[in-house]
C-alpha positions in Angstrom: 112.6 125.8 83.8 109.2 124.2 83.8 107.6 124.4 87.5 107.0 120.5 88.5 103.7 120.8 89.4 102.7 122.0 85.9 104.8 119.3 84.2 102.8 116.6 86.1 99.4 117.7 85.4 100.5 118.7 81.6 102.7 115.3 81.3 105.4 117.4 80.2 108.2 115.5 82.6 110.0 114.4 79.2 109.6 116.9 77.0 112.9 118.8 76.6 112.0 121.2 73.8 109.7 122.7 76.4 109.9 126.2 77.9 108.4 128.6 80.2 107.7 132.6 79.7 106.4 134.7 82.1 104.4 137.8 81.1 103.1 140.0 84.0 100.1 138.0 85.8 100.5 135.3 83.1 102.8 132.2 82.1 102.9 130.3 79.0 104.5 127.6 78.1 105.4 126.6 74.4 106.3 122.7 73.6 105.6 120.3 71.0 102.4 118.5 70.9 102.6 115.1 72.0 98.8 114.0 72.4 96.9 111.9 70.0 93.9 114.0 69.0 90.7 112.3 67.5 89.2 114.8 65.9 89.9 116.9 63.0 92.2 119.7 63.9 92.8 123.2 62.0 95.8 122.8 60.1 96.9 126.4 61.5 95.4 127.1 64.4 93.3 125.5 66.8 92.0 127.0 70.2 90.8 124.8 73.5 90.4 124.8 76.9 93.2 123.3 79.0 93.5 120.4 81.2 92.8 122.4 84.4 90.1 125.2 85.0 91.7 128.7 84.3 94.1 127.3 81.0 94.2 128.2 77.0 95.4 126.2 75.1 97.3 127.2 71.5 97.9 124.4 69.2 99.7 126.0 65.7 100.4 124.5 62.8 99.5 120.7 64.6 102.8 120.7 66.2 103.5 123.4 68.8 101.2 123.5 71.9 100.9 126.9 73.5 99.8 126.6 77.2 98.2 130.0 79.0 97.7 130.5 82.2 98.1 132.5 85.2 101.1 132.6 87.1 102.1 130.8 90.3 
């Protein structure tokens, strides 16, 4: 189940193909990617920095969004 204040700062209230793993110290969530990008993105992978300080973010094959962060 996806933590509420993560799906409001992600905008992930109605995503249900969304999902939450918890490894150790860290938590990452895996859903498809929703946003409009506007720049060219690496048909495989592509690496950023997440919307808050702290997050990674995954995006593979342009459709699933990997989310990394630490836990709560």
């Amino acid at each position: 189940m996806i933590n509420s204040s993560l799906s409001s700062r992600f905008g992930l209230e109605y995503m249900p193909t969304s999902f939450m793993v918890r490894v150790g110290k860290r938590e990452l969530l895996v859903c498809r990617d929703f946003r409009k990008r506007f720049y060219a993105v690496n048909p495989v992978i592509e690496c950023d920095t997440g919307v808050q300080p702290g997050h990674l973010e995954i995006l593979l094959c342009r459709r699933w969004l990997l989310i990394m962060s630490k836990a709560h």
